[in-house]
C-alpha positions, 0 to 999 in steps of 0.5 A: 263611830258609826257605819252605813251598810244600808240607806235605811241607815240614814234618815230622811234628813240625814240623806238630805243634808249629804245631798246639800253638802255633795252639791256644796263641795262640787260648787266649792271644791277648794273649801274642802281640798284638805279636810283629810290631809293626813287620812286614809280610806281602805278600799276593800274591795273583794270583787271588780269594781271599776266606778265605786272603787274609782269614785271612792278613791276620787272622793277622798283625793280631792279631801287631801286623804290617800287610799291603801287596799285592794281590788279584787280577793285575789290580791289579798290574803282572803286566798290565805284563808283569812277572815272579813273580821281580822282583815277588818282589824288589819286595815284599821291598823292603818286607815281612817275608814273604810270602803267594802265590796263583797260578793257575800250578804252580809260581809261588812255588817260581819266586819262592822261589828269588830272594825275599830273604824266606820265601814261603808258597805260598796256592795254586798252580793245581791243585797245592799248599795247604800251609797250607789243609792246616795248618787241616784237620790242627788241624780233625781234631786238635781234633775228634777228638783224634788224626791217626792210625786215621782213615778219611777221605772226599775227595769231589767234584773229585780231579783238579783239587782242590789242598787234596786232593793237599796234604792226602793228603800229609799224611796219609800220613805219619800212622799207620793212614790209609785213604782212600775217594776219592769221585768221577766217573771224570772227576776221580778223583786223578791218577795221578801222586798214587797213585804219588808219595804214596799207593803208597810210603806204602803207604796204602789206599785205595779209589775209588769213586762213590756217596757214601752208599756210603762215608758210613757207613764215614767218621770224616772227610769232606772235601766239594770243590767242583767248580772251574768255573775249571779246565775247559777245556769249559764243557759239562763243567763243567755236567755235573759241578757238581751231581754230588754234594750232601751233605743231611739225608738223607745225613748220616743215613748218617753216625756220630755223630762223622763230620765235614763238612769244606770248603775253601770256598767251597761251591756246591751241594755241601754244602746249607745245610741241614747247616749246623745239625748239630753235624758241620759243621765248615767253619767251625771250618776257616776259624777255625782256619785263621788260628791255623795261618797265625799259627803258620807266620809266627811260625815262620818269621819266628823270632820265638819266638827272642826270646821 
């Protein structure tokens, strides 16, 4: 039985092969209708979430499998006082795997280590997304056609922002990555990044403030919002918010093959306006998000095995 609470716990090719089978069971989608007739996904999901949750339990829909859990820690018995731990063991009672969100570092490692089913880590406070990741790798892959000799722009909240540090794990492990990390000094990467991931990797990388500085040198730009629900200080969250919004203008700046990239959801960073031009690429995300979340169930559930 295995678990994913990070990208750095796949290999290269074990991310590579998930991307070929995503990209196999959206050209196929019969073939794989009923690999989980009789299965159950768990959505533990302990903060809102609209597209992880909703791809997760597409994901496992279009397997043949069903969804039991819940969607916010308000309709669970974490308001009793009860543990990750034995809310793990509950659920592994009754589902196949499991999806989990929680706004604490850490928290599904915590219920990986006594659940009797594989964990899947949807995000953990500011810490990892492994498999918003997964979807950003197939976005990039499928749009530019390779992974690697890629400049990419991550913009917008460095700090808090966990599809950035998941995703600049990734990356470093790709050959010929340069970063260009666009941000207020406030919320640049944190430190403990630089030295764990970027450093040893020897990836270069640079930061810096001005977007339309970095606009024109990109093959990839990755747009974050900033997360009201991570600041401490409201004051600094009003400051913040609005400190960077990608327009028409902008994008002017841009290649013609520079891609838009969000997690979402957006706020006032990306305006709406860009939504119509052939580079936003936030919704073949979301898309490819849930072929990805496909692929990593039938993995580690080991269907393929018996296919």
């Amino acid at each position: 039985m295995r678990h994913i609470m990070s990208p750095l716990d796949l290999t290269v090719e074990e991310m590579d092969r998930l991307m070929d089978l995503a990209a196999d069971m959206e050209a196929n989608p019969k073939k794989y209708a009923h690999v989980c007739d009789g299965l159950k996904l768990a959505t533990l999901f302990y903060e809102p979430s609209t597209r992880t949750r909703m791809s997760f339990e597409s994901a496992m829909l279009n397997m043949g499998g069903s969804i039991i859990g819940f969607h916010s820690a308000s309709s669970s018995s974490a308001t009793k006082g009860e543990s990750v731990a034995d809310t793990i063991r509950v659920a592994g009672c009754f589902a196949d795997i499991c999806a989990m969100r929680h706004p604490k570092e850490g928290a599904p490692m915590v219920a990986a280590e006594v659940s009797p089913i594989p964990v899947i880590n949807a995000g953990d406070g500011g810490h990892q997304h492994p498999t918003q990741t997964l979807a950003d790798l197939m976005t990039i892959r499928t749009l530019k056609g390779r992974l690697d000799h890629l400049t990419v722009g991550i913009c917008g909240d460095l700090k808090f922002g966990r599809t950035v540090h998941s995703l600049i794990s990734a990356l470093v492990r790709y050959t010929g990555i340069r970063f260009i990390l666009i941000s207020p000094e406030e919320l640049r990467v944190p430190s403990y990044v630089k030295e764990e991931v970027l450093n040893p990797a020897g990836t270069p990388y640079e930061e810096v403030i001005r977007l339309e500085d970095a606009i024109p040198k990109l093959d990839i730009l990755y747009m974050t919002r900033v997360q009201k629900e991570r600041f401490f200080n409201e004051d600094d969250y009003v400051r913040m918010k609005d400190f960077y919004i990608l327009d028409e203008e902008k994008m002017k700046l841009a290649g013609p093959e520079m891609y838009v990239l969000h997690p979402l959801p957006r706020v006032n960073e990306i305006s709406v306006q860009v939504d119509k031009d052939p580079r936003a690429a936030y919704f073949k995300q979301v898309h490819y998000g849930m072929y990805m979340r496909e692929a990593l169930m039938y993995t580690l559930l080991e269907l393929g095995e018996d296919q």
